[in-house]
N, C-alpha and C positions, 0 to 999 in steps of 0.2 A: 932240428931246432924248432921246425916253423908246425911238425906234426900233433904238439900236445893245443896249444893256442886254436888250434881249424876244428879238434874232437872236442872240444868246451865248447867251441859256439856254437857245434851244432847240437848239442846238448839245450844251450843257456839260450836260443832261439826261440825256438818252440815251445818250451817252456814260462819262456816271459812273453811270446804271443798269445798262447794258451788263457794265461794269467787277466792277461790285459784284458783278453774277448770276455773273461767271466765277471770283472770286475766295469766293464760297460754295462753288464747285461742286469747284475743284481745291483750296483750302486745307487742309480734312481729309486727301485722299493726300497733300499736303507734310509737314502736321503729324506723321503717322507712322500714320494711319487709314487708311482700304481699303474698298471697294466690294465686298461680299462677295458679289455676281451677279457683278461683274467678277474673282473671283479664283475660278473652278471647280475643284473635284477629282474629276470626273466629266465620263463622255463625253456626259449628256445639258445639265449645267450650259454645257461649254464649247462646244457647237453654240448652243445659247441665246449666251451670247457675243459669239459669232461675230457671230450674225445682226444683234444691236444694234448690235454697231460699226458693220458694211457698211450697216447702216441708214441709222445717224450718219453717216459721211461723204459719203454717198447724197447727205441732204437738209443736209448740210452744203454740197455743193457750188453748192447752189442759194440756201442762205439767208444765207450769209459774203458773194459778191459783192454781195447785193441787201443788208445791212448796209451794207459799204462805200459803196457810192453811192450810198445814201440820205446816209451823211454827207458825202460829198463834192459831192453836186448842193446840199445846203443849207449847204457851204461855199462853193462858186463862187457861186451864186446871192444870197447874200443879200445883204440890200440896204442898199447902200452906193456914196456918191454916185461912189468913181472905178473902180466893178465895170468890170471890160474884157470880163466872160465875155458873149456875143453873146442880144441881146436881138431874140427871135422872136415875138410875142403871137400870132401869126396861122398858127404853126405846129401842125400835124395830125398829121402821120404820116408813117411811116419804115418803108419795106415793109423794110430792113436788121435796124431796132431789136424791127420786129416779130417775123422769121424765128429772132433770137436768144432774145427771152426766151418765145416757142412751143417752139419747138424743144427748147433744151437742156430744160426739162421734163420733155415729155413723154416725152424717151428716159431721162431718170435714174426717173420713174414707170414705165417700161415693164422698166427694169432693177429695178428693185427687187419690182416685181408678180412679176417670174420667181423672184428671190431666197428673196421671201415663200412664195410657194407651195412650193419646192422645199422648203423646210425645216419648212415646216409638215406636210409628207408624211413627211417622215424623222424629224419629232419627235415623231411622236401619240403621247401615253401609253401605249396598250396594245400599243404594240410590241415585241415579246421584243428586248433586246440580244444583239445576234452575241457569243459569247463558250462556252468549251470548259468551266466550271462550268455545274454545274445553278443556276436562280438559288433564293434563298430568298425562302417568303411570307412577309407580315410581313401578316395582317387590321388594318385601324386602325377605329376609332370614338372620333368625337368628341360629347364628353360637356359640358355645362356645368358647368364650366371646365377638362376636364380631357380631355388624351389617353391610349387605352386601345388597347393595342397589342399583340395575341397573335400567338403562335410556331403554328401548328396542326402545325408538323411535330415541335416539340421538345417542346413539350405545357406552354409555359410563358406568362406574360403581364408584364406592368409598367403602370406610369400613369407618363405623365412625362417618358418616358427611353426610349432606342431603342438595342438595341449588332446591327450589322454589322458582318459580313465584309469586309472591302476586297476588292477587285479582284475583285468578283464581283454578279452582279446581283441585284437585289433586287427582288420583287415584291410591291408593296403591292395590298390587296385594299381600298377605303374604302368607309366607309358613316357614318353618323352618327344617334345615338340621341339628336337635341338640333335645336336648328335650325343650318340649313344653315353651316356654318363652309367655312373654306379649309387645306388644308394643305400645307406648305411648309417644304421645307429649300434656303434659294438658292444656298446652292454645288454643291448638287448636280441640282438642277433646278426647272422653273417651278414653281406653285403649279397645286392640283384641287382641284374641291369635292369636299366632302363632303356626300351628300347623305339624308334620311331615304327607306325603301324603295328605297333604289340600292345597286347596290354599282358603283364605280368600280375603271379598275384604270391605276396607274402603273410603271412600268418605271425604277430608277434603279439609279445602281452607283458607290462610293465607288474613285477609283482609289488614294488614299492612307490610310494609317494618320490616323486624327486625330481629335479632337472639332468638330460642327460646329452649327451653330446651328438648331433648326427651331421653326415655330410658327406659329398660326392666325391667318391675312392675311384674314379676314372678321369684321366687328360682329356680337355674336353677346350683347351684352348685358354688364351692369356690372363681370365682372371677364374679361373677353374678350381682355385685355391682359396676364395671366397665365397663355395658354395657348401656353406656350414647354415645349421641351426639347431634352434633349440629346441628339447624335447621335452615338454614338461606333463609330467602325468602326477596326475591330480585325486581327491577323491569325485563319486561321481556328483555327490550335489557340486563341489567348487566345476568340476564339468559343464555341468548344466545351467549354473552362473555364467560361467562363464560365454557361453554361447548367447545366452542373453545379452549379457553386454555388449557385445561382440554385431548383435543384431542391431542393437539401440544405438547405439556409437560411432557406427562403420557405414560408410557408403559402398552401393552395390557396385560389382566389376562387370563392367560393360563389354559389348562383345568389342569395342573399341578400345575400353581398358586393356584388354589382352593382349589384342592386337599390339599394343605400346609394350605389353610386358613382354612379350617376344624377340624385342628387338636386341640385339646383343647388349649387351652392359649388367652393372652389379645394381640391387636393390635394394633397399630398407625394408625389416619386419612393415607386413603391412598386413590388415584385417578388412575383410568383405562380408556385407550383411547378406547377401546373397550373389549367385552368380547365372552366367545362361545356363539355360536348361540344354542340359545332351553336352555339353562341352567339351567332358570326357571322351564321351563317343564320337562328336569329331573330330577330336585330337588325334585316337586312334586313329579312324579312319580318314584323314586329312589325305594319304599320300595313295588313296585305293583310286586303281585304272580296270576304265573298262570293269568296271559291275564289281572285279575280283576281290572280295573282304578281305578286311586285316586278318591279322593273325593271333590267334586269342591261347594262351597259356591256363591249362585245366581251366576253364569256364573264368579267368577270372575278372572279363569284363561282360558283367552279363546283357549290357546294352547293346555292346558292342557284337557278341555273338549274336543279342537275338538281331542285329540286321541283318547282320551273313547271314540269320537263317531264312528269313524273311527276301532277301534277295535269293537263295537259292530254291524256295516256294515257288516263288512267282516266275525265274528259269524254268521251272519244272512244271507249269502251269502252261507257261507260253507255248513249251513242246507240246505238250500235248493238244491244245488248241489246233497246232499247226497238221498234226497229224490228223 
């Protein structure tokens, strides 16, 4: 009596969990929301992209049949007194059944491992984008709770708030004066730490006008969920306004200002007409013992490297004197 009731639900289960996970998954783009990895405005966002769909369909093509037949061998199969589907106890093996579910596998593994890798070589952070502008730096450190963002070429800084160029590359130089955090703008590309005694360097480039979302994708303690800002890229004359005003309007960030921004807590967009000189580079180098330099990621603090080289000169000068 209780046998037909136990083969339906385990039927009508899985089926309406199924249901349920896809109807999470796509109801926000019906509703009129959007997957802001899946909507890129950069050439480093939409190679990321790329790579997840061809992923997706990858291990979709493996995982949709093996759904399917799962529900369908526990629809033929169950048990039920006038089942016609062919009843084997004694059966083993299927050199057919076997060749199929090896095979197709390891060649969609073997496609994807190419995938992977090819795009992982074309995407590494510290790779200059092909492109006929010069790109702009943009130093970041992350601060508890707050992001601190200087200009070294325009001589200017902000907490908060980030404004580029479009259609032009942008090179972020990171490091962090806090524990280790992540930074991240997903439309325009993956997330990097940010690391104390590092400086890191990322490669991204807005192809549109627009505002865009960014913010710290690492635990980094109690208000770690208020370190968002805005990305606003612009064209470059509204750029180059804007750094003007920015100059004319803003008072400079002192080595004592910082000092105050350091201290734990959240902050207000704020704008600096200029900042200390080397800041950067002793942020990097804040926590170096005994002579030994930070740690520099493909050259991409060049200040910072050239002291480690400069310390390691003048090591190598002293030997030799002594000798």
């Amino acid at each position: 009596m209780n046998k037909k009731p136990r083969s339906l639900a385990r039927i009508i289960i899985p089926v309406v969990l199924t249901l349920v996970t896809i109807a999470l998954i796509v109801w926000p783009m019906l509703a009129g929301g959007q997957y802001v990895v899946l909507d890129p405005k950069g050439p480093i966002g939409a190679s990321q992209r790329d790579l997840i769909v061809i992923s997706t369909i990858l291990c979709a093509v493996i995982i949709v049949p093996v759904l399917i037949l799962s529900a369908v061998i526990v629809w033929r199969y169950r048990d039920k007194p006038d089942n016609k589907a062919a009843y084997e106890p004694n059966w083993s093996h299927s050199t057919k059944a076997e060749v199929i579910w090896w095979t197709v596998p390891i060649i969609i593994i073997g496609i994807l491992a190419i995938v992977t890798v090819r795009y992982t070589y074309d995407l590494e952070p510290s790779k200059p984008l092909a492109s006929e502008k010069a790109p702009v730096t943009i130093q970041v450190s992350s601060l508890d709770w707050k992001w601190l963002f200087m200009y070294p070429e325009q001589g200017i800084a902000t907490v908060n708030t980030l404004n580029i160029p479009a259609d032009r590359p942008v090179k972020f130089e990171l490091t962090a004066d806090s524990p280790m955090n992540s930074f991240w703008i997903p439309q325009l590309g993956g997330q990097i730490y940010t690391m104390s005694g590092m400086a890191m360097t990322l490669y991204l480039q807005a192809d549109h006008e627009g505002q865009y979302w960014g913010s710290g994708a690492n635990f980094t303690g109690e208000h770690f969920g208020k370190m968002r800002f805005d990305v606003n890229a612009t064209s470059d004359e509204e750029f180059e306004n804007w750094v003007r005003e920015v100059k004319q309007n803003s008072q400079e960030l002192t080595q004592e200002g910082y000092d105050a921004l350091t201290q734990p807590g959240t902050s207000n967009v704020a704008y600096y007409s200029a900042f200390p000189e080397g800041l950067f580079q002793n942020i990097v180098t804040k926590y170096v013992v005994d002579g030994n330099g930070a740690h520099s990621k493909h050259g991409s603090s060049s200040e910072a490297a050239g002291a480690n080289q400069a310390t390691q000169e003048s090591n190598q000068d002293e030997d030799k004197s002594a000798n």
